[in-house]
DOLOBA-712246 format. One record per residue (C-alpha): x, y, z; residue number from 0. Coordinates in Angstrom, 3 decimals. Layout:
DOLOBA-712246
ATOM c1 c2 c3 i
ATOM X Y Z NUM
...
END
This chain:
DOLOBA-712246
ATOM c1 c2 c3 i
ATOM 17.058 -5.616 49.615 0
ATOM 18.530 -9.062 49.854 1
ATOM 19.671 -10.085 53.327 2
ATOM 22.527 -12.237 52.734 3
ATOM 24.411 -12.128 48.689 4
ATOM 24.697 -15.302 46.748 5
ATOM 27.408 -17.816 47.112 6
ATOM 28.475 -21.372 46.693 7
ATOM 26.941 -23.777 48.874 8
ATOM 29.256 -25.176 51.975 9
ATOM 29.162 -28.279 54.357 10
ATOM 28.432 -27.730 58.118 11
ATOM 31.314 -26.415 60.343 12
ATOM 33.504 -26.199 57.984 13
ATOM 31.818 -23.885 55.079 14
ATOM 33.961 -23.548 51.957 15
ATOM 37.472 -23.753 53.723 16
ATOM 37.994 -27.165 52.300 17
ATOM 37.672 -25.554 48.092 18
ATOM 39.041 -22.567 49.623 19
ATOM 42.337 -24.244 51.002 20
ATOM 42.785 -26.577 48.167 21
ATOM 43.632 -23.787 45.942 22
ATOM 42.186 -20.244 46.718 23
ATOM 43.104 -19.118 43.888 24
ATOM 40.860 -21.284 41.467 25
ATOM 38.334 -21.061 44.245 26
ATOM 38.030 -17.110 44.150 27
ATOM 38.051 -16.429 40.651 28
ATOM 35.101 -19.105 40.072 29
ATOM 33.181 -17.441 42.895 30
ATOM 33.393 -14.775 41.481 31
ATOM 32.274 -15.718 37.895 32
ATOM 29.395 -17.405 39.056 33
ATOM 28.333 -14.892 41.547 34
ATOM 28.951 -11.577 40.988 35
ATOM 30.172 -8.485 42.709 36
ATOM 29.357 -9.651 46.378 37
ATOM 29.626 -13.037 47.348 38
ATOM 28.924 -14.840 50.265 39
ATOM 30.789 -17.961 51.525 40
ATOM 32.092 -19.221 55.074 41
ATOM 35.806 -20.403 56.374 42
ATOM 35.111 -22.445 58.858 43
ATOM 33.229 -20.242 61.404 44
ATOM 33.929 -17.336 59.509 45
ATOM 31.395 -15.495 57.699 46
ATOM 33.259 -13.762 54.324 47
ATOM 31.634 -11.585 52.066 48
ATOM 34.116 -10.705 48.882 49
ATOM 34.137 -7.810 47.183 50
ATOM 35.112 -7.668 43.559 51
ATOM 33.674 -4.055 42.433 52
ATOM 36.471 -1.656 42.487 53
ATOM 33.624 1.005 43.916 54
ATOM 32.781 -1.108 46.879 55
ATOM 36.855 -1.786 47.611 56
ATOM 36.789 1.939 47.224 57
ATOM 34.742 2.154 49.623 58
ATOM 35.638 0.036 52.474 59
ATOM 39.480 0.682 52.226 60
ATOM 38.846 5.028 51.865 61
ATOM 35.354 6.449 52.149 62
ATOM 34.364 4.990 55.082 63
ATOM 37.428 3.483 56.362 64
ATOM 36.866 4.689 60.037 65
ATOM 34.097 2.066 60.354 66
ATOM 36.060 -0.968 59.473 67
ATOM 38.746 -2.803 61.775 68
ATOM 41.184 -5.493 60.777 69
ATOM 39.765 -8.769 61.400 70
ATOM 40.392 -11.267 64.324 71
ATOM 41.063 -14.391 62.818 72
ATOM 40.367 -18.076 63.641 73
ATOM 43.640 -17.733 65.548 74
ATOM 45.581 -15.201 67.329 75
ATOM 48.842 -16.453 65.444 76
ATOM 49.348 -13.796 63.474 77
ATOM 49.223 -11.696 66.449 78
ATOM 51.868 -13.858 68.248 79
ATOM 54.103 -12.896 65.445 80
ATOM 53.376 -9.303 64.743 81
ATOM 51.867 -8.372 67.832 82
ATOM 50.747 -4.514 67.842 83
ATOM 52.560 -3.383 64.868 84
ATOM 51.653 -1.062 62.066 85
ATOM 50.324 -4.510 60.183 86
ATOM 47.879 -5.247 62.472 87
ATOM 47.592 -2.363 64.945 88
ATOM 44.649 -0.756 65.156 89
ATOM 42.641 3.019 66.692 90
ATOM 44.982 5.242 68.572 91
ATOM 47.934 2.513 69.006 92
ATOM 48.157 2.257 64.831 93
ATOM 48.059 6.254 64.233 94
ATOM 51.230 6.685 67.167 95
ATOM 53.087 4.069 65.454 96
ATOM 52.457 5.394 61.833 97
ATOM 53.410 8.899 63.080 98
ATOM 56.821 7.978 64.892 99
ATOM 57.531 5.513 61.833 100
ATOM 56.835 8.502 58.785 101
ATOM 59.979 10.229 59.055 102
ATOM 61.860 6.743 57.801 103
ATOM 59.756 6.475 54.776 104
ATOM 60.192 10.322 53.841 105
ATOM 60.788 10.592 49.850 106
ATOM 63.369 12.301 50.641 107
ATOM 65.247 9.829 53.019 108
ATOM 64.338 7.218 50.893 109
ATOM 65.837 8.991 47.616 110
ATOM 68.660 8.734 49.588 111
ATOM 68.704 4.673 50.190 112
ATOM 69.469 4.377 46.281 113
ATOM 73.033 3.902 46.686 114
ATOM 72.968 1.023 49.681 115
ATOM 70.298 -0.485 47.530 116
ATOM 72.238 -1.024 44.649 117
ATOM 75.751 -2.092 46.927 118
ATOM 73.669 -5.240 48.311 119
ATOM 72.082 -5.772 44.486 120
ATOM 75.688 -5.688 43.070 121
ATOM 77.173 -7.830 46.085 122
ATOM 74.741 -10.348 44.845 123
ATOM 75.457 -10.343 41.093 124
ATOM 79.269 -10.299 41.854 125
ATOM 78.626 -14.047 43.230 126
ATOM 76.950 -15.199 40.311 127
ATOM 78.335 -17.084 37.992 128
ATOM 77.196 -17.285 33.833 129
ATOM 75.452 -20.206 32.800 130
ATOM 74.592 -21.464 36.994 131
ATOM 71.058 -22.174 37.971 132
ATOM 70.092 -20.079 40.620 133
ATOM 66.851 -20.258 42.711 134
ATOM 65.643 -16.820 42.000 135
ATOM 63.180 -16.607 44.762 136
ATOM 66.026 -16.986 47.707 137
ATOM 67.861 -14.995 45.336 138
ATOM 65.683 -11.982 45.741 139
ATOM 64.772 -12.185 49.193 140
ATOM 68.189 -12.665 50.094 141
ATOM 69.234 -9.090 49.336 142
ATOM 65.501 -7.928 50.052 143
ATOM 66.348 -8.872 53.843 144
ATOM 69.970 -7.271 53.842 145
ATOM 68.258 -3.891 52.448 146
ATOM 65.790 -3.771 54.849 147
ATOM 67.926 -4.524 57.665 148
ATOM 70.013 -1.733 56.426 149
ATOM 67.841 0.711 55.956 150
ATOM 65.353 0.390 58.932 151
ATOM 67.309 -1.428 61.712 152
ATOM 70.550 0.729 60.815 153
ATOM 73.044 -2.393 60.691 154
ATOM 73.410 -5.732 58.860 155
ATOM 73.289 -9.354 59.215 156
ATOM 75.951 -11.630 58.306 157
ATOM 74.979 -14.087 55.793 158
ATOM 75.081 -16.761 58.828 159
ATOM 72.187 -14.881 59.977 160
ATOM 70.179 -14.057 57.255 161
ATOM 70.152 -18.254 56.493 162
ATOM 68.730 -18.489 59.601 163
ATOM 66.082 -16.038 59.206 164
ATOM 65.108 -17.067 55.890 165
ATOM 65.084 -20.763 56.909 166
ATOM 62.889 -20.024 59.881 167
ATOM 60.562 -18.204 57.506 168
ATOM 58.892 -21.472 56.098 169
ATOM 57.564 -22.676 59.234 170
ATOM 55.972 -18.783 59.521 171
ATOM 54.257 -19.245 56.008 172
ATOM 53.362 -22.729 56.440 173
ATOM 51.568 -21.330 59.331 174
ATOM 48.960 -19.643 57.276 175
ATOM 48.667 -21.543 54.450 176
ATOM 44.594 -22.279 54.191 177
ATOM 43.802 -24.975 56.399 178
ATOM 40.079 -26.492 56.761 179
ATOM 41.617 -28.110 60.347 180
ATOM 43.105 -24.904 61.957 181
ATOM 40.384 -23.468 63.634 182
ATOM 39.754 -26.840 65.282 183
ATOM 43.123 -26.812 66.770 184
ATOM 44.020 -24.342 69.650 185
ATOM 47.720 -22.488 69.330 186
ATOM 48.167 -23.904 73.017 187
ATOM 48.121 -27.441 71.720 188
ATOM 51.304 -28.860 70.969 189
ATOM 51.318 -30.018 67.706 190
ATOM 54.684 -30.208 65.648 191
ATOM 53.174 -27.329 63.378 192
ATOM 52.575 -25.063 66.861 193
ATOM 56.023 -26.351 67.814 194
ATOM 57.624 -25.103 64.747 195
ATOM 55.730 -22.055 64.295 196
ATOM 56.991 -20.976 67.676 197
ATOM 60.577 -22.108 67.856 198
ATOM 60.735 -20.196 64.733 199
ATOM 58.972 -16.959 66.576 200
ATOM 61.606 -17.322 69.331 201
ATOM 64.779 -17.555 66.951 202
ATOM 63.392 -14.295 64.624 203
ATOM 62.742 -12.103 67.599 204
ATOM 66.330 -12.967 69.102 205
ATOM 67.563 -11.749 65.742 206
ATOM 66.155 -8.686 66.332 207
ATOM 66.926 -8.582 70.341 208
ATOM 70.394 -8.725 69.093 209
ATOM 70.098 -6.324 66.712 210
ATOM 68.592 -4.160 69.302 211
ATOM 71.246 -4.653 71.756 212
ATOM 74.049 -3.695 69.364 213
ATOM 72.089 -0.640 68.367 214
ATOM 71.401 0.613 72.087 215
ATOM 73.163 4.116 72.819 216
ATOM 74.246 4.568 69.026 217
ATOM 70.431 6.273 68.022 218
ATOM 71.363 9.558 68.025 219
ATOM 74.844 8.868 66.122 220
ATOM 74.987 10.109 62.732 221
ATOM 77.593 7.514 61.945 222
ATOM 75.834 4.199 62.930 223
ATOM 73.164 4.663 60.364 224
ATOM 72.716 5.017 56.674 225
ATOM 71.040 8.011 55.080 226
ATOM 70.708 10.359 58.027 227
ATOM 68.596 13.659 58.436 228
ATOM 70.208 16.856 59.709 229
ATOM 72.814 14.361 61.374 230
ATOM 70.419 12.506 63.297 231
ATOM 69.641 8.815 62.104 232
ATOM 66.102 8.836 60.518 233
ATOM 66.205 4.260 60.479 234
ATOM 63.216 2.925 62.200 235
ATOM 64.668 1.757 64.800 236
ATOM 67.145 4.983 65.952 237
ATOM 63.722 6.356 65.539 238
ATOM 61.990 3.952 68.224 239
ATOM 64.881 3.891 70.464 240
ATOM 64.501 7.514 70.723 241
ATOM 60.893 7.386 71.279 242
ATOM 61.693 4.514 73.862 243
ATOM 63.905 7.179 75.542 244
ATOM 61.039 9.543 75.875 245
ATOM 58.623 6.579 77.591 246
ATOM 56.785 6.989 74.249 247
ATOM 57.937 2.888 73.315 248
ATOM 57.864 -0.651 75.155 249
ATOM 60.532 -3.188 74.242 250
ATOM 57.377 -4.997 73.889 251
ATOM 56.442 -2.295 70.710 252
ATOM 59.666 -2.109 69.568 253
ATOM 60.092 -5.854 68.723 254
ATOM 56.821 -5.889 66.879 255
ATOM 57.390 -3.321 65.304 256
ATOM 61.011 -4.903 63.923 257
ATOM 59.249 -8.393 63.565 258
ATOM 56.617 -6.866 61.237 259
ATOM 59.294 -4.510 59.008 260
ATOM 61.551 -7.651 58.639 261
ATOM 59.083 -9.684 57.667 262
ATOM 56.845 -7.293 55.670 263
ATOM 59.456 -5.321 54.240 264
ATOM 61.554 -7.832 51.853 265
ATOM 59.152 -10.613 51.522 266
ATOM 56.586 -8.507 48.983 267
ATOM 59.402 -6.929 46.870 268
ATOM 61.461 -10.279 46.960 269
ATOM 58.171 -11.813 44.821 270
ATOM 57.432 -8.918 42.972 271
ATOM 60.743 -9.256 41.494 272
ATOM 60.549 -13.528 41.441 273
ATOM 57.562 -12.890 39.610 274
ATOM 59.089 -10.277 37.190 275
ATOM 62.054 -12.125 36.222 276
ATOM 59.750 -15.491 35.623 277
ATOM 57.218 -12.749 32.625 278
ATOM 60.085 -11.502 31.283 279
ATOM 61.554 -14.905 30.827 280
ATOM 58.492 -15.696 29.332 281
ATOM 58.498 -12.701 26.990 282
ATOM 61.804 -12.189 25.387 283
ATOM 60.350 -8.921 23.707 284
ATOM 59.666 -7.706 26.748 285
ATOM 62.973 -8.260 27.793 286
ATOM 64.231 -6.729 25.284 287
ATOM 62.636 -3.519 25.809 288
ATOM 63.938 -3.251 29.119 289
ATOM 67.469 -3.853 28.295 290
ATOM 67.343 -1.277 25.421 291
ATOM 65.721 1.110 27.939 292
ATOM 68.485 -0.015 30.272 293
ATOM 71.329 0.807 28.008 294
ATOM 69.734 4.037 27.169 295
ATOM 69.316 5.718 30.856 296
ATOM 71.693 3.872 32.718 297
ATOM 74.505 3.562 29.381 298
ATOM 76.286 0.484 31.646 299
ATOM 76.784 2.215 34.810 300
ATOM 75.365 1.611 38.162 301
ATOM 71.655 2.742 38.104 302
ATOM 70.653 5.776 40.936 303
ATOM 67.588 7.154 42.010 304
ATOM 68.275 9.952 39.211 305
ATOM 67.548 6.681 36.563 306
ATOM 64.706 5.699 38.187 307
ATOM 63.131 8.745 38.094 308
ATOM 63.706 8.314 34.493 309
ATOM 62.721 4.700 33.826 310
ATOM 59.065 4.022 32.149 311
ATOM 59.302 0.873 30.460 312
ATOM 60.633 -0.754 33.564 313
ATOM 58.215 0.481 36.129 314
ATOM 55.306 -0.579 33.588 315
ATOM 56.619 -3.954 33.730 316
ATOM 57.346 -3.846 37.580 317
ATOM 53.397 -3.377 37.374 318
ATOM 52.370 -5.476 35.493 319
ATOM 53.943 -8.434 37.446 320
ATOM 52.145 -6.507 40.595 321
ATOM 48.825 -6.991 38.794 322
ATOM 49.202 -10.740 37.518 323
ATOM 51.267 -11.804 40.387 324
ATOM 50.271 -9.712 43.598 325
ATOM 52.025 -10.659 46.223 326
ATOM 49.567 -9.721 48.687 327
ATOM 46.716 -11.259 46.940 328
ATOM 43.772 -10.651 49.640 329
ATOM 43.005 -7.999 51.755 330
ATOM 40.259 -8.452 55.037 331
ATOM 38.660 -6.117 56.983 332
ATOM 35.827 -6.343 59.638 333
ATOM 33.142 -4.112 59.827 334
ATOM 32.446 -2.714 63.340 335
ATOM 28.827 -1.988 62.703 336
ATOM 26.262 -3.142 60.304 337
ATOM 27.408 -2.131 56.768 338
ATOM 25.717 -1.599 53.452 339
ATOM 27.825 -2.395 50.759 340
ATOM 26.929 -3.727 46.446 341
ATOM 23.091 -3.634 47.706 342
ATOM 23.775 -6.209 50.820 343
ATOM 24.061 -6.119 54.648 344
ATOM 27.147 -7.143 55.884 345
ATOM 26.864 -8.037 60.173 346
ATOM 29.144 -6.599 62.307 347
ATOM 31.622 -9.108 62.983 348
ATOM 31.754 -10.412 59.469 349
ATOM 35.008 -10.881 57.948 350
ATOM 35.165 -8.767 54.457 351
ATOM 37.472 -9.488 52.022 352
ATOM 39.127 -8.054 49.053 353
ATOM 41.258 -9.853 46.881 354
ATOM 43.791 -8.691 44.263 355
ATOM 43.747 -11.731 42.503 356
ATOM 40.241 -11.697 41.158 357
ATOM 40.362 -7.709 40.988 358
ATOM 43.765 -7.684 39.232 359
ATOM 42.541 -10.309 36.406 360
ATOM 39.211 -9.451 35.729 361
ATOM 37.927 -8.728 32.392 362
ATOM 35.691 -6.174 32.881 363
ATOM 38.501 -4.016 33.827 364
ATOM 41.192 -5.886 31.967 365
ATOM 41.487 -6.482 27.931 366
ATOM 42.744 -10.019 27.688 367
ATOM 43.981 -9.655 31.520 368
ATOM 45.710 -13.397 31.497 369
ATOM 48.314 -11.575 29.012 370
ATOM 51.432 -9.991 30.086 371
ATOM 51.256 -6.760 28.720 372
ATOM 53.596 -3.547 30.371 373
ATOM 51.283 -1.108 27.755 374
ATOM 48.275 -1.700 30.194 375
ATOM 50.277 1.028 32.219 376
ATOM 50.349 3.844 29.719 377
ATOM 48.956 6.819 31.107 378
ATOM 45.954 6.941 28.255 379
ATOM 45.484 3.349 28.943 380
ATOM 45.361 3.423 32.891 381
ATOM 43.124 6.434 32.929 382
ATOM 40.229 4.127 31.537 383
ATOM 40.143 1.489 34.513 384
ATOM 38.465 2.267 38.071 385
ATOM 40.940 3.773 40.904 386
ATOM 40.354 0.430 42.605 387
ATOM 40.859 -1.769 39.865 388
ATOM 44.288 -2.396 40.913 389
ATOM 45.712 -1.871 44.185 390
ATOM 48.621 -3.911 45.196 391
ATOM 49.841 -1.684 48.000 392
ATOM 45.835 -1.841 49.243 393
ATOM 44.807 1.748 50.000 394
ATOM 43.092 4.534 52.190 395
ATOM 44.691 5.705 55.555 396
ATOM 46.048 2.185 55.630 397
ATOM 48.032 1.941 52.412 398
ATOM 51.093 0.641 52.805 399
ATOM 53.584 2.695 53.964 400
ATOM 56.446 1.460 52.595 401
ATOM 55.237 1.643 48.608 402
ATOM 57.872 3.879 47.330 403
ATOM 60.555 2.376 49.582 404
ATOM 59.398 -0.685 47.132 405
ATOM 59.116 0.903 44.055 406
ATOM 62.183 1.603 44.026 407
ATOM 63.859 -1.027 45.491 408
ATOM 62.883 -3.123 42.609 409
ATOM 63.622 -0.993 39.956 410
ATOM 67.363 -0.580 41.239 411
ATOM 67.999 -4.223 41.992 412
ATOM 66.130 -5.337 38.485 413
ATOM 68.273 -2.647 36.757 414
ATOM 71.347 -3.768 38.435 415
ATOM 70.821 -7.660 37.298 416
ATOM 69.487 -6.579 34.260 417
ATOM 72.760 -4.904 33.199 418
ATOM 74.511 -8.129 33.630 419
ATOM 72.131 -10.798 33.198 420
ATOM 69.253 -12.149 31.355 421
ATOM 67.588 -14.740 33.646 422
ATOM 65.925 -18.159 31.630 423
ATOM 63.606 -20.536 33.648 424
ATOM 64.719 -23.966 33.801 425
ATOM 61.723 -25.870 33.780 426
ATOM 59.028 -26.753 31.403 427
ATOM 56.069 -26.076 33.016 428
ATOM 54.724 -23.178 34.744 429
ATOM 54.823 -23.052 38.419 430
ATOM 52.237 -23.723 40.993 431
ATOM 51.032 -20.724 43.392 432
ATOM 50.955 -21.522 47.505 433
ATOM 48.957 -18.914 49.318 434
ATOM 50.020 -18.001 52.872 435
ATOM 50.337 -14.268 54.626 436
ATOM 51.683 -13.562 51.251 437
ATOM 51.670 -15.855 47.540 438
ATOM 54.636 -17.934 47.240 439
ATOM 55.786 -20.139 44.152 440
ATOM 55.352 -23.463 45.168 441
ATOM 58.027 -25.029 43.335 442
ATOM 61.924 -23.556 43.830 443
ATOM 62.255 -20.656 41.086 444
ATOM 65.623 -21.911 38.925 445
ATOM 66.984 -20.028 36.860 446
ATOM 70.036 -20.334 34.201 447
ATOM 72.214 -17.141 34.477 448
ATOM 73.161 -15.529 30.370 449
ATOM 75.847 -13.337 31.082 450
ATOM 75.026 -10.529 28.745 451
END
């Protein structure tokens, strides 16, 4: 059995960080055309082994889960910003904090968000105008931010604030943008990038000290929160306050766990739907499907949970966007012993990784998988493709929690623009893809609004 798997040849120190940076995109898929299922390749002084067999993803993210860890990075920036919450948490710490935050993300408290979802979606189409260009991206995570400050921190942000969180965001994804130099520059130094990155830290988490302070006393009031349980409010952070109350919380845990849901609750849905309005753009047939299905469950009215339940040709293309366009588009894990895995050992230490991107277009799993095609998603058709062969939301113990809460999300809000709008992108060429934490657009997304 081969020691170490095949993989493209990289320059001392620095590996394959410089083609990885450039454009990781490009960079992965070639990888992994040229060398298979496992591949071998460093990022800087990080050993990475990708895995593009759904059976091996399978494996890592469920079957034997327990043995891998989230990876330490080149940098503890990530945990400056997130600290210990459910994103990067890990062992005992990451199974409290998944317990206290499961009663939020019940189906049946989130059935119940349907209605504030679609408020903040309409309050956002009421400001549009026909025939304006609108930048679809700050669009979408725009009301993506207002929902999920409504529905897990229990009160809202005027639009004052919500510029200044999603101004302060760029300097958070420029952060972790693939950078050959990073791991040769400490987070003490004081660089204008370190500078940034923290002034930006410091104005976020007084956001959500604020939003803490205004919430202190009111967690057990059924009228300071939407979509209570039994009269007692079931947001995230009622539910953390309460837990503080009990000594079962820090302040410390509390912010990080707020950090991580405002940042990891909007952006992913705000680009699934960028993404989804850009294909359907593209395919005018497409489109047209979904307004006809539109009209037919929804018949002009303000969509509900009850329509969503009833909408197929919409979720397929909500899907399909997920699997050409995933917003999280790589997934690492570390192994915490020697692992086995496509017929190679993988070190302890070693940083796996798993990435949608290559997964998500492959054609072994995919007819034609450049195409944009919402009939990939019929039952008959799904059935045929590995478990593994798409998984957006990742998967195992670990999945993300907050799936349906997203689901639906962006059927509501799409429905709700839908109704009123078809969206047409402004410029000629395609856009460019910037990968950070998540994968951004690189160019703003414009759009000309058609008032249907």
């Amino acid at each position: 059995m081969s020691i170490r798997p095949p993989g493209p040849k990289g320059v001392p120190l620095f590996g394959n960080s410089r083609q990885y940076a450039k454009d990781p995109f490009t960079f992965l898929t070639q990888v992994s055309e040229a060398y298979g299922d496992v591949v071998y390749f460093g990022l800087g002084p990080l050993d990475t082994y990708m895995l593009t067999n759904p059976a091996d993803i399978e494996r890592v993210l469920v079957r034997d889960d327990a043995r891998y860890h989230k990876p330490d990075f080149q940098d503890d920036a990530i945990g400056t910003l997130l600290g210990d919450g459910l994103l990067l948490s890990e062992s005992k710490t990451w199974r409290k904090q998944r317990e206290l935050a499961q009663p939020s993300f019940d189906p049946r408290r989130i059935s119940s968000l349907g209605e504030a979802m679609t408020d903040h979606a309409t309050s956002m189409v009421d400001g549009w105008n026909d025939g304006e260009v609108r930048d679809v991206q700050l669009e979408m995570a725009r009301v993506t931010v207002k929902i999920i400050v409504d529905a897990m921190f229990g009160t809202s942000l005027d639009d004052e604030r919500i510029r200044e969180v999603q101004e302060n965001l760029e300097p958070l994804g420029k952060r972790f943008e693939p950078d050959p130099m990073r791991f040769l520059v400490p987070d003490w130094a004081p660089t204008r990038e370190n500078r940034e990155y923290k002034q930006s830290i410091e104005l976020l988490e007084g956001v959500i000290d604020d939003v803490v302070a205004e919430r202190l006393g009111t967690e057990d009031d059924p009228a300071a929160s939407v979509a209570d349980t039994d009269g007692v409010p079931m947001d995230l952070l009622s539910v953390l306050l309460r837990a503080k109350n009990r000594g079962e919380q820090t302040d410390q845990q509390i912010r990080d766990e707020m950090m991580t849901m405002l940042l990891a609750g909007h952006d992913t849905t705000a680009l699934t739907l960028t993404y989804t309005w850009y294909l359907l753009s593209q395919h005018p047939e497409a489109e047209a499907k979904v307004h006809e299905e539109l009209d037919a469950v929804c018949g002009g009215a303000t969509p509900t949970v009850a329509d969503v339940r009833r909408f197929d040709y919409v979720e397929r293309v909500i899907q399909e966007a997920m699997r050409l366009y995933p917003p999280v588009y790589v997934i690492f894990r570390e192994p915490q012993v020697d692992v086995r895995l496509g017929g190679y050992r993988i070190p302890a230490g070693s940083a796996i990784m798993l990435p949608q991107w290559v997964v998500h277009r492959s054609p072994r799993w995919y007819d034609d998988p450049e195409s944009f095609d919402p009939d990939r998603w019929l039952p008959e058709r799904r059935a045929e493709r590995p478990r593994f062969a798409y998984f957006p939301f990742g998967g195992g113990p670990r999945h993300c929690i907050g799936k349906q809460f997203s689901m639906m999300e962006a059927q509501l809000i799409l429905a709700t623009v839908a109704q009123e709008y078809e969206l047409e992108y402004v410029r000629e060429d395609p856009f460019e893809l910037r990968g950070s934490l998540t994968m951004h657009p690189q160019e703003p997304m414009g759009m000309r609004l058609h008032r249907r």
